[in-house]
N, C-alpha and C positions, 0 to 999 in steps of 0.2 A: 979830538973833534974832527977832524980830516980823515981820519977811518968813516967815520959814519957817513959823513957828507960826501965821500966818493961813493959809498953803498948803496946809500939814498940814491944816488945819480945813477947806478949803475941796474939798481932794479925797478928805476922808475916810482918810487916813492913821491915826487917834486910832482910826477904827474895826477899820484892818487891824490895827493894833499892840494891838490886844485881842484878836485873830486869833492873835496871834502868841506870847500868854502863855498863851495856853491850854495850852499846849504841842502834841507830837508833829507839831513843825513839821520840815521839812526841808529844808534850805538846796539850793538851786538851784545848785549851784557852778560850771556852764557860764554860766548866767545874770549870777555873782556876779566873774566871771571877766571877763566881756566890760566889764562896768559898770567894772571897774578897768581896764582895758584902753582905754577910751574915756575916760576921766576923764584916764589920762597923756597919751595924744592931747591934749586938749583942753588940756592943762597947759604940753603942750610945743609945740602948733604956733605956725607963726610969722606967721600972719595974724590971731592974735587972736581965733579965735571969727568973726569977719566970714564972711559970706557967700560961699564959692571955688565956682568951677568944679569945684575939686581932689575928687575923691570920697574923698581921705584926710579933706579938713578934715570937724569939728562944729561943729554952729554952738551953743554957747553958751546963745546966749539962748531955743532951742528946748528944750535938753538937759541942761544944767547939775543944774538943780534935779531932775527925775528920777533923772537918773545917781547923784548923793550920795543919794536915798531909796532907792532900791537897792540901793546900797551899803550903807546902816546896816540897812534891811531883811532882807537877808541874812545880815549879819553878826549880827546878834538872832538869828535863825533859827539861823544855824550856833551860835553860843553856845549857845541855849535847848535845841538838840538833843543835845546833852553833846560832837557829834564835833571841836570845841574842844580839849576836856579831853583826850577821843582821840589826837587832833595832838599837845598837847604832853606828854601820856604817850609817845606814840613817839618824842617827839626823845630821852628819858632813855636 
């Protein structure tokens, strides 16, 4: 947890997520999409994050930490924007 929270501090994340309460935020959801998309990548390939020729693989230690702040990032966003609530109004 201390990893992340000196990252947070260090690229200025604490300042976007005040950004982000303000509200009339609006979730990026091609943005929010790929971040999840990349994350399974990253979850499921099978060199481990290592450095490939393969232009499937990610490498981890470049991407990791961004990929999950954009991920929560957005997901703030889509929360704070109500279309959350919207989605699971439509599943009733």
């Amino acid at each position: 947890m201390g990893y992340y929270k000196e990252e947070f501090n260090k690229r200025g994340f604490d300042t976007m997520f005040k950004f982000l309460q303000i509200g009339n935020q609006k979730a990026n959801v091609p943005q929010y999409k790929q971040a999840i998309q990349d994350l399974i990548t990253m979850m499921t390939q099978k060199n481990s994050g290592q450095i490939n020729n393969d232009n499937k693989s990610i490498n981890w230690e470049e991407n990791f930490d961004m990929t999950i702040i954009t991920i929560v990032c957005e997901s703030i966003a889509l929360f704070l924007s109500g279309n959350l609530n919207k989605l699971e109004e439509d599943k009733r």
